[in-house]
C-alpha positions in Angstrom: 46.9 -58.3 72.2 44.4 -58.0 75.7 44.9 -55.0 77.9 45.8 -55.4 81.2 45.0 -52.5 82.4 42.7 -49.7 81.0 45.6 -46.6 81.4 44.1 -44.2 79.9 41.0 -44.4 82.8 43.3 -45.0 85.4 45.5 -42.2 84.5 43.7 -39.6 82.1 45.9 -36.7 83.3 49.1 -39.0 83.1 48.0 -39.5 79.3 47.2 -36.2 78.7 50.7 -35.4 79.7 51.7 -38.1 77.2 49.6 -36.3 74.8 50.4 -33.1 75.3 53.8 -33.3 72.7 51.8 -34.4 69.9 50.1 -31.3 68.7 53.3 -29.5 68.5 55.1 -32.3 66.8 52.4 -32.2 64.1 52.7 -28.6 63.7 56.6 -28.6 63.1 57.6 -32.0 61.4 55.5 -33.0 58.7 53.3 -35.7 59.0 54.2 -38.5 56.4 57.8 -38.1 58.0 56.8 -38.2 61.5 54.5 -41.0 60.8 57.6 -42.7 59.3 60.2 -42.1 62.5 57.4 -43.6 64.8 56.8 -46.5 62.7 60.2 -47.3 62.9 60.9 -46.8 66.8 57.8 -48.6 66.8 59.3 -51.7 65.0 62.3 -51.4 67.2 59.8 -52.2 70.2 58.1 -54.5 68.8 55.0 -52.4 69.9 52.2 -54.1 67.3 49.5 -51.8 68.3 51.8 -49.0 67.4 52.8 -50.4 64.6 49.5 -50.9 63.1 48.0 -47.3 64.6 51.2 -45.5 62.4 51.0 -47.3 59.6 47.0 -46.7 59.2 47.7 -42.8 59.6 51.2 -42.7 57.6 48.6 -43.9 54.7 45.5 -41.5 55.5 48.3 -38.6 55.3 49.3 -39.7 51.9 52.7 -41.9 52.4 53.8 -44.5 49.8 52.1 -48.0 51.0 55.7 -49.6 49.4 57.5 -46.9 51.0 56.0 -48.0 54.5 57.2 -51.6 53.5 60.9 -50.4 53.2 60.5 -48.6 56.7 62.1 -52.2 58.0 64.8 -52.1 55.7 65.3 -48.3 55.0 69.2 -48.8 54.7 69.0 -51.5 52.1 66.4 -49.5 50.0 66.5 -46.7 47.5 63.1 -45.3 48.8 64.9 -42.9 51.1 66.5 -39.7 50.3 69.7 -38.4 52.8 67.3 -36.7 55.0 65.1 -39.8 56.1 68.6 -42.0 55.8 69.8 -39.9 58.7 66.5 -39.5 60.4 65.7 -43.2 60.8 69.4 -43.8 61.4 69.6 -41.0 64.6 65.9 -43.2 65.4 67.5 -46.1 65.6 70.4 -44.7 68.4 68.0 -43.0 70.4 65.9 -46.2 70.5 68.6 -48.6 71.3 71.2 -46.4 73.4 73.5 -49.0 72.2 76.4 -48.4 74.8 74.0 -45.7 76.5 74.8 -43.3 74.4 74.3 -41.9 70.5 77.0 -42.7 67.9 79.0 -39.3 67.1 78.9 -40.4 63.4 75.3 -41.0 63.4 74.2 -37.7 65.5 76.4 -35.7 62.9 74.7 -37.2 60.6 71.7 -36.1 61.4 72.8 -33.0 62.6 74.2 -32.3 58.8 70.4 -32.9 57.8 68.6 -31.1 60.4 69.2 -27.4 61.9 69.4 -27.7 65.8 65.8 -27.2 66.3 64.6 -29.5 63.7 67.2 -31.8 65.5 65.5 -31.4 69.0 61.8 -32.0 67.6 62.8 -35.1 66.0 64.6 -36.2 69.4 61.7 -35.1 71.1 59.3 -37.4 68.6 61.6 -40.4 69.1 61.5 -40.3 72.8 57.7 -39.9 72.7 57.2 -42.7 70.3 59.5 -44.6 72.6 57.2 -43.8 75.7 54.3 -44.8 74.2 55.7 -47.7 73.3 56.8 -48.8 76.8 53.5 -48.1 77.7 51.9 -49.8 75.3 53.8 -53.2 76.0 54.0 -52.9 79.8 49.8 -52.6 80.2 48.9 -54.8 77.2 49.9 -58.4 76.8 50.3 -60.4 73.6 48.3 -63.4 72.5 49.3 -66.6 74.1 52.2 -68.9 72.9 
């Protein structure tokens, strides 16, 4: 993957906005399952660098390396307690919109895991990840066919 354009110089303060989540997101979620939720809306995108860059920190924070295999297949796999089920499940909705909006089964099943401001913070990783993601693809371009 080449970049096409170098956003971070052309927009510092744009980034910085982008950026600006993070911090508090590491402060409230912990890391190894943060790490996990972008992984997976990261997949969804098929955003390689991101991919790779959560991966590479999901292990330097202490997650399972066959754990971070199953991320792919997290509803086939017994590697994930209710909790992450739900988590990665309300991921997957809030990536996709499928039908613009989030399933009512999946968001209470998420809510059943989460109290509302756990809830929020994940929403509020997800749409990040998601961001970064769009960027990621729209100023990079893959190798060639």
């Amino acid at each position: 993957m080449t970049q096409r354009l170098d956003y971070r110089a052309l927009s510092p303060d744009g980034v910085k906005g982008l950026f600006a989540s993070q911090p508090y997101l590491i402060k409230t979620l912990p890391r190894p399952f943060l790490d996990m939720i972008w992984i997976r809306v990261s997949q969804i995108n098929g955003c390689a660098y991101c991919v790779d860059q959560h991966v590479k920190d999901a292990l330097q924070h202490g997650s399972n390396e066959r754990k971070l295999h199953h991320v792919s297949i997290w509803w086939e796999s017994p590697l994930f307690d209710a909790k992450e089920q739900a988590a990665l499940a309300y991921a997957e909705a809030v990536t996709r919109l499928e039908h613009q909006r989030v399933a009512e089964d999946v968001y209470q099943a998420a809510k059943a895991q989460f109290d509302d401001r756990t809830l929020t913070d994940l929403t509020i990783a997800i749409v990040a990840m998601n961001a970064w993601n769009r960027l990621a693809i729209a100023m990079c371009k893959g190798a060639p066919a």
